[in-house]
C-alpha positions, 0 to 999 in steps of 0.5 A: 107808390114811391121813387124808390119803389118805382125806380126798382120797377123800371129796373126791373123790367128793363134789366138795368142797375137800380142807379141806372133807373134812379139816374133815367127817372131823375132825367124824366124829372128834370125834363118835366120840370124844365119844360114847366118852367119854361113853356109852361105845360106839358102833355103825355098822351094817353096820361094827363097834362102838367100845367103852370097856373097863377093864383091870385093874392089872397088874404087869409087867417092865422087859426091860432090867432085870428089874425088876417095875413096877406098871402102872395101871389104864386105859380102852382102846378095843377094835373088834368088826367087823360080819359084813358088814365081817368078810364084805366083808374075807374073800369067801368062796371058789367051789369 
């Protein structure tokens, strides 16, 4: 799913102008954004966790070349799924 095919959803289960949900899901993004930044995680019930996580400097090699390169430590955003959104994407089978 994309934003623009997400933005027509909300829109149209809300009655609301494909901008006024482009305007709403831009404020959904910035928040999560923001609240990474600055605490470092956050967590929707019933829907997974966003979290900030280090990763290490590293060597690594350039495939055309073999030549080892030093790659920099950075921040990385990792997701962990909820069981309910875990359950919802994987129904258990009847036997």
């Amino acid at each position: 799913m994309s934003k623009t095919i997400l933005t027509s959803l909300i829109a149209d289960r809300h009655g609301l102008t494909r901008a006024e949900a482009d305007e709403i899901l831009k404020t959904v993004f910035d928040g999560i954004q923001s609240a990474l930044s600055s605490q470092g995680s956050i967590t929707f019930v019933n829907f997974g966790r966003f979290s900030v996580h280090e990763r290490a400097p590293r060597v690594g090699r350039n495939p055309g070349t073999g030549e080892t390169v030093p790659i920099p430590a950075k921040r990385v955003v990792k997701f962990a799924a909820s069981n309910a959104l875990t359950n919802a994407v994987n129904p258990k089978q009847k036997k």
